[in-house]
C-alpha positions as CSV (number, residue, x, y, z in Angstrom):
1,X,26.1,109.4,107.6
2,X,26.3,112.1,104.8
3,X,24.4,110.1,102.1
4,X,21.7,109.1,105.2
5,X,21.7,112.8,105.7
6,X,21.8,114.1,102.1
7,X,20.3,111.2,100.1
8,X,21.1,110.0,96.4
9,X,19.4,112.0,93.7
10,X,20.4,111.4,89.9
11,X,18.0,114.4,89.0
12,X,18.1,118.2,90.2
13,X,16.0,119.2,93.1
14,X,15.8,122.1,94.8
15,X,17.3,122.0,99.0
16,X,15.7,123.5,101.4
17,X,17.3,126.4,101.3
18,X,16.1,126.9,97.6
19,X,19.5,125.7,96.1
20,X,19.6,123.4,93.6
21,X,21.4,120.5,94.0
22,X,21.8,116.9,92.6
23,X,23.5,113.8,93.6
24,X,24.5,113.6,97.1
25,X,23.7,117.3,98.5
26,X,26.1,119.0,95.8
27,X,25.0,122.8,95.2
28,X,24.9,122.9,91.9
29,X,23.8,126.9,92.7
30,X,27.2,127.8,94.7
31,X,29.6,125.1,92.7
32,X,28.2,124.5,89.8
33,X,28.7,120.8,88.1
34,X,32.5,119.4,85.9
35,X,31.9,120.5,82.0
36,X,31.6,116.5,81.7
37,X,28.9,116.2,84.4
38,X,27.1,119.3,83.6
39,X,27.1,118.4,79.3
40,X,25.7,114.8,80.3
41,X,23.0,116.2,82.5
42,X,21.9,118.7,79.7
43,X,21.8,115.3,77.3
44,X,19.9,113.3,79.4
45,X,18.3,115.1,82.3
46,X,20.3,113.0,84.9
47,X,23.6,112.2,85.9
48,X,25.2,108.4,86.2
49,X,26.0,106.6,89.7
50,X,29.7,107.1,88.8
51,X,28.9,110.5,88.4
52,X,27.7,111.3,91.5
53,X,30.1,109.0,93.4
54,X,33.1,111.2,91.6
55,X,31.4,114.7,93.1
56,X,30.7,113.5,96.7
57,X,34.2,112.2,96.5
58,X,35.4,115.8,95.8
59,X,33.0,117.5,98.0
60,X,33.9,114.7,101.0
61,X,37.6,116.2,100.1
62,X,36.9,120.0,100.1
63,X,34.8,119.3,103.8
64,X,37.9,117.4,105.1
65,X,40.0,120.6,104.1
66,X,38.0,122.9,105.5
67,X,37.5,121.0,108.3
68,X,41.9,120.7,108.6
69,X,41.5,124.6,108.4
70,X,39.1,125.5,110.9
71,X,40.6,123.0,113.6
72,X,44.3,122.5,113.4
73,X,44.1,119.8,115.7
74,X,41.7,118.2,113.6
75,X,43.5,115.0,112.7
76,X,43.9,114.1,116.3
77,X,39.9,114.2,117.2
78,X,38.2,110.9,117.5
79,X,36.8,109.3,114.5
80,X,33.1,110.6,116.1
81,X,34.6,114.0,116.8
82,X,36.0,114.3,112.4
83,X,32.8,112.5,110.9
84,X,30.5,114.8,112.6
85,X,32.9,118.0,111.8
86,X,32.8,116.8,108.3
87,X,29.1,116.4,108.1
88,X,28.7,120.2,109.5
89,X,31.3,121.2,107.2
90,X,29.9,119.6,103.9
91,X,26.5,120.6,104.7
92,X,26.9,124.4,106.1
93,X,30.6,125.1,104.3
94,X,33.7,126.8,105.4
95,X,31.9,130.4,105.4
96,X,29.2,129.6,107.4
97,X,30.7,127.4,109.8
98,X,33.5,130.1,110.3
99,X,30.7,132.1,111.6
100,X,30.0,129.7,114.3
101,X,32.8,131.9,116.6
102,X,32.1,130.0,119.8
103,X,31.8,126.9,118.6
104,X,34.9,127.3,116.9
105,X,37.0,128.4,119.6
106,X,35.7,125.6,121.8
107,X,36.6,122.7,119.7
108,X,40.1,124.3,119.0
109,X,40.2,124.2,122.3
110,X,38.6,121.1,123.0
111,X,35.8,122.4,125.2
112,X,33.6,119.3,123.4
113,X,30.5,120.1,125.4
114,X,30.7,123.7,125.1
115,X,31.0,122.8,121.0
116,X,28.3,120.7,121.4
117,X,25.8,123.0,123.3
118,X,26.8,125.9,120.7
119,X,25.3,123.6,118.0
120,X,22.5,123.2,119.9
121,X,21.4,126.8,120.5
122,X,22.0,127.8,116.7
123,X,19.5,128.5,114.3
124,X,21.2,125.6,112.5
125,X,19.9,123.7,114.9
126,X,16.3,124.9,114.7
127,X,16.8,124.8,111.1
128,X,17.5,121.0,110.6
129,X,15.1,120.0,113.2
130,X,16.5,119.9,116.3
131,X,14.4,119.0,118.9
132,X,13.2,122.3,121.4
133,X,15.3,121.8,124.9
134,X,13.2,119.6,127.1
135,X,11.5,117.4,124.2
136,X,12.2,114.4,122.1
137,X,10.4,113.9,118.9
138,X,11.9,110.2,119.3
139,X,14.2,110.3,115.9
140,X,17.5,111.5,115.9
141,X,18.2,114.6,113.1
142,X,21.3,115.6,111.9
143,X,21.8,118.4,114.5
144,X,21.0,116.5,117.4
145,X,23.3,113.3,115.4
146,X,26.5,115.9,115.6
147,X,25.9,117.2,118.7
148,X,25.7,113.7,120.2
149,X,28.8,113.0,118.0
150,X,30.4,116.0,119.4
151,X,30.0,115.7,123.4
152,X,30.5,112.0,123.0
153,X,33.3,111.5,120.8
């Protein structure tokens, strides 16, 4: 779900919220790159499969912590429920989805439609191309993908 969300790019390329990022939605901006990673890109002006494989890997890591944070109950949500947490987590991160109060408190407390309709009337939502309440575009974004995920399980 994450690499259908974020893509595979070898090169940097700018997100579109102006950071610049490479591989599989890493901010290169915010987290900068390993000395090894960063010294190869320099040398080439692109970074190997392996390469990006071993970043997502971390940054798949440091969503699944933050996610374990946020939501001590985390590890007993449905595999739905933690891959769409994840998803949020890795593409938002912890201190911007800490902002997300309500939503917050109703997944801790595992009000899963209340969650989901939080999502729904963020500007995350309007950001990532959420469908408007009352239409359907017909394809299914990321925001509308989690909060399916979310009030489903």
């Amino acid at each position: 779900m994450l690499i259908r969300h974020e893509g595979r790019k070898d090169v940097p390329y700018l997100c579109p919220a102006g950071k610049l990022t490479i591989g599989i939605g890493h901010n290169i901006t915010d987290k900068g790159l390993p000395k090894d990673i960063q010294a190869y890109l320099d040398e080439h002006g692109y970074i190997t499969d392996a390469m990006i494989d071993r970043i997502f890997a971390a940054d798949v890591m440091e969503a699944m912590s933050a996610c374990m944070k946020l939501y001590p109950q985390f590890n007993s949500f449905s595999e739905g429920r933690k891959i769409a947490l994840i998803d949020f987590l890795f593409n938002v991160g912890i201190g911007t989805a800490q902002e997300f109060k309500s939503t917050n408190r109703a997944i801790n407390g595992g009000n899963w439609e209340a969650a989901a309709e939080n999502i729904r009337h963020s500007l995350y939502w309007k950001q990532l191309g959420g469908d408007p309440p009352g239409t359907d575009d017909g394809k299914l974004e990321r925001p509308e993908e989690i909060y399916k995920m979310l009030l489903e399980g």
